[in-house]
C-alpha positions in Angstrom: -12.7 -2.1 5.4 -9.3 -1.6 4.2 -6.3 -0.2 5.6 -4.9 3.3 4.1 -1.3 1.8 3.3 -3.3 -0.5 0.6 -2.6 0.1 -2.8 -4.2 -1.3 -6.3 -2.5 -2.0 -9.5 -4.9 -1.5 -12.6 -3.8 -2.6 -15.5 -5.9 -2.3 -19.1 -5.0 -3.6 -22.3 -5.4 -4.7 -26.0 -4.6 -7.7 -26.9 -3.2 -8.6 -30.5 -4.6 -11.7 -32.4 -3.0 -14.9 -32.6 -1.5 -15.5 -29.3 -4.7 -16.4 -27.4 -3.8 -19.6 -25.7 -0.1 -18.8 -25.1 -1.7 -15.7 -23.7 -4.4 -17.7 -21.4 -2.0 -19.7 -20.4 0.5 -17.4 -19.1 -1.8 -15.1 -17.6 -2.8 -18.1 -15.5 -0.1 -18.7 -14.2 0.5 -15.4 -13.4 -2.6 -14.7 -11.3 -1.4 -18.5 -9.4 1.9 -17.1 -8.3 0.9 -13.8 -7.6 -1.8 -15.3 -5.2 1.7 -16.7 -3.3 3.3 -13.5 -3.0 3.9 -11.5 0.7 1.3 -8.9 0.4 -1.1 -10.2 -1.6 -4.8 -9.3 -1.1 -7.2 -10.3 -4.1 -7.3 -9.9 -8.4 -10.1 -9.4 -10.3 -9.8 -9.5 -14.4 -11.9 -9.4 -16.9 -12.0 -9.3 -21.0 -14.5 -8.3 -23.8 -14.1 -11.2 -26.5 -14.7 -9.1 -29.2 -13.0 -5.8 -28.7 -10.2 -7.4 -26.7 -9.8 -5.2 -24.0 -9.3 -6.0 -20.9 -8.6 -5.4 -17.2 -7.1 -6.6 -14.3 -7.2 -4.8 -10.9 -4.8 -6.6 -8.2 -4.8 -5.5 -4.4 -1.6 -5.6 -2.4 -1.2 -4.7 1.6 1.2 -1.7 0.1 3.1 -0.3 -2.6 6.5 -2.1 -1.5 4.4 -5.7 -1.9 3.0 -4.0 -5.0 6.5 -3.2 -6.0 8.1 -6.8 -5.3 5.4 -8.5 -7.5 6.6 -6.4 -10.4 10.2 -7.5 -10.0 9.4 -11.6 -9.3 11.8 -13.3 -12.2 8.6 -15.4 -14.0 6.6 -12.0 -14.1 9.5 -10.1 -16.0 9.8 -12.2 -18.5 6.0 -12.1 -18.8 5.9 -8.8 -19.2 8.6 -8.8 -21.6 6.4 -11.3 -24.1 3.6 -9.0 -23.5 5.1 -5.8 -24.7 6.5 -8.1 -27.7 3.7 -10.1 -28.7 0.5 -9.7 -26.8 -0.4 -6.4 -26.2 -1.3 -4.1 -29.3 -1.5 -1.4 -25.9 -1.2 -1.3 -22.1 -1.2 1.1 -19.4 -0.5 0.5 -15.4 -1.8 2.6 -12.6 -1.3 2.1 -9.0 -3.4 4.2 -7.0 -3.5 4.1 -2.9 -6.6 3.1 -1.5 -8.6 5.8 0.5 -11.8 3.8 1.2 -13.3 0.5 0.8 -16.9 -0.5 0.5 -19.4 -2.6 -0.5 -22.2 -5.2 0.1 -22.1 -8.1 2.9 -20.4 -11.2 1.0 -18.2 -9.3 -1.4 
């Protein structure tokens, strides 16, 4: 069960062509520093291959953690090649987290 001070980010986008493994590779090492930063809870992302859209939902403890992660130096200048090169569209919502279930395991 989580906590009402928990917030999501959910971000969707479209990705252009021709940046794929720049793209892969980036967006690794995104999620692997993000996974080190104060108020980190969990990131799920997915992508459809052939209409390229895609999203990633990322937990944080609160919206100040939430906040920090969007400022981190390596992530700016991420999302600065995104908006450039790799993203035909995007949008970002962060949304507090009210309640939190599912099955044993998850």
């Amino acid at each position: 069960m989580t906590h009402a001070a928990q917030v999501v980010v959910i971000f969707t986008s479209l990705l252009t062509r021709g940046h794929d493994a720049e793209y892969e590779s980036m967006a690794q090492q995104m999620e692997e520093l993000a996974r080190k930063q104060d108020g980190f809870i969990s990131v799920d992302s997915v992508r459809d291959a052939h209409t390229r859209q895609g999203i990633t939902v990322s937990h944080w403890r609160d919206e100040a953690s939430a906040g920090a992660w969007k400022q981190v130096s390596e992530h700016l200048v991420a999302q600065q090649l995104g908006r450039e090169r790799w993203y035909e569209s995007y949008e970002v919502v962060v949304a507090a987290v009210t309640r939190s279930y599912g099955s044993p395991g998850r």
